[in-house]
N, C-alpha and C positions, 0 to 999 in steps of 0.2 A: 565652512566651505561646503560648496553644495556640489554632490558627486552625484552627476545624471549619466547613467549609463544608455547608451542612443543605440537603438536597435532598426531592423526594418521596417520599417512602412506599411499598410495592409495593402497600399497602391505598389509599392513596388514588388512584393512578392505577388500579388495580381500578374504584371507583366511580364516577371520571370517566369512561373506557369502559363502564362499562355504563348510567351516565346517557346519554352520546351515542348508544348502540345503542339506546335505548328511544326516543329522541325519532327516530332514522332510521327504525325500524320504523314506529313511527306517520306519520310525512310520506309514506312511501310509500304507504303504504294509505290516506292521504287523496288521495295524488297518483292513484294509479291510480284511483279511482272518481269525481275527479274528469276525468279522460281517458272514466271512460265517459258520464259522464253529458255530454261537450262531443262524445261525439259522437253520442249520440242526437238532441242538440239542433239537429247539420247533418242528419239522417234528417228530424227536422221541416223545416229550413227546405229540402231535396228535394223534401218534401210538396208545400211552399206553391208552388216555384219548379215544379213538374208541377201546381199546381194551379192557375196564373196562365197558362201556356203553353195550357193545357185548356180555357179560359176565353178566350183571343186566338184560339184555333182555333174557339171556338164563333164570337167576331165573326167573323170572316173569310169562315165557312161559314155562313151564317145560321139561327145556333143551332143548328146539329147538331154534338154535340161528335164527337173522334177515336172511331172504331170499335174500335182496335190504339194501343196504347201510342208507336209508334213514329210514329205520324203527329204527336202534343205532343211528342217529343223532338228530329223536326226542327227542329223552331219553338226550341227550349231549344237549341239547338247552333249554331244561326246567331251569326256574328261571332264564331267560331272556340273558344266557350264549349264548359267540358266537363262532366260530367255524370258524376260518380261516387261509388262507393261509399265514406264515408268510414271502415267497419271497414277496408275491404281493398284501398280506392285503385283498384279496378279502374271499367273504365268498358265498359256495352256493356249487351243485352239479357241478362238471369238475373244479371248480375254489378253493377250498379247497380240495374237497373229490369228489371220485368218486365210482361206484360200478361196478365192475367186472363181468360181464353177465356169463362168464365162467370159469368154474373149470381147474386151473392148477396148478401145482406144480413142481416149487413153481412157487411163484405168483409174476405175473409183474407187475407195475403201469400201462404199455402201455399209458404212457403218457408222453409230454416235458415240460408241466408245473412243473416247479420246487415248490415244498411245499405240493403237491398234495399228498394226503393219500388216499390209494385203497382200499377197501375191497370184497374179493370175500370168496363166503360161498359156501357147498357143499349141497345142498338142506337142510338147517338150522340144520345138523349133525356136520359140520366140517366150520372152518373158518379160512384167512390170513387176515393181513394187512398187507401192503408195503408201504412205505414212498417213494416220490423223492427228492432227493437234488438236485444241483445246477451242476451237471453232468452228474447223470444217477441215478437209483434206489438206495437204500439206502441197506448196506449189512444185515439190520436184517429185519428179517418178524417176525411178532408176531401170532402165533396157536393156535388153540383150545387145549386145554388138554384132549380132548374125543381120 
C-alpha cells in the first residue's frame, strides 16, 4: 500500500501570499490615514483647549483677552499640563503654538509645521485660533464671541 502524503501546492501557497499581501497593503493605508486624521482631530481639540484658556484669561482680566499667545498658554500649563504638538510631540513657542503679531481675517497659521496652533488677537478685544494639519491650515478658526 502506497502512503502519499499530499501537501500544498507551490500554486496555491502563491495565492494565499498574495491574498495576505493585498489585504496588508490595504490595512495599512487605511491605518495610516487613519493616524492622520486622529491627529488632526488633537490639532482641534489644541484649538478648543487655547480657546477655553483665551476665554478664562478674558474673566480674570475683565474681558480683555491675551495680547501674545503666551499669556493663554500660562493659564493651559498650570498643574504641570503640557501643551504639544501632536505631528511632532514637541512643546514650546513655533513648535506647538505660535502667536500671530498681526491682525487678519481670517487668520492664517503662516506656518509648515504641521500640529501648530496660532493665535492672533486684535489688541485683547477680539481673537482667532487656527490649527495646521498635515497639508495646509485647518478649515475652522475658533473667535471671540465679542
Amino acid at each position: 500500500m502506497k502512503d502519499r502524503s499530499r501537501g500544498f501546492t507551490l500554486i496555491e501557497l502563491l495565492i494565499v501570499v498574495l491574498v495576505v499581501g493585498i489585504l496588508a497593503a490595504t490595512a495599512i493605508a487605511n491605518y495610516s490615514a487613519l493616524q492622520k486624521r486622529a491627529r488632526e482631530a488633537s490639532v482641534k481639540t489644541n484649538m478648543h483647549v487655547f480657546q477655553v484658556a483665551t476665554e478664562d484669561y478674558g474673566v480674570r482680566y475683565s474681558s480683555v483677552y491675551p495680547t501674545d499667545a503666551s499669556q493663554a498658554v500660562a493659564l493651559m500649563t498650570q498643574g504641570g499640563s503640557v501643551f504639544y504638538n501632536p505631528f511632532t510631540k514637541q512643546t514650546g513657542s513655533n513648535q506647538a503654538w505660535a502667536d500671530q503679531p498681526t491682525w487678519a481675517r481670517p487668520l492664517t497659521s503662516g506656518s509648515t509645521v504641521a500640529g501648530l496652533v496660532a493665535y492672533g488677537d486684535s489688541v485683547g478685544t477680539k481673537y482667532q485660533i487656527v490649527g495646521r494639519g498635515s497639508s495646509g491650515d485647518l478649515p475652522l478658526i475658533l473667535t471671540s464671541g465679542q
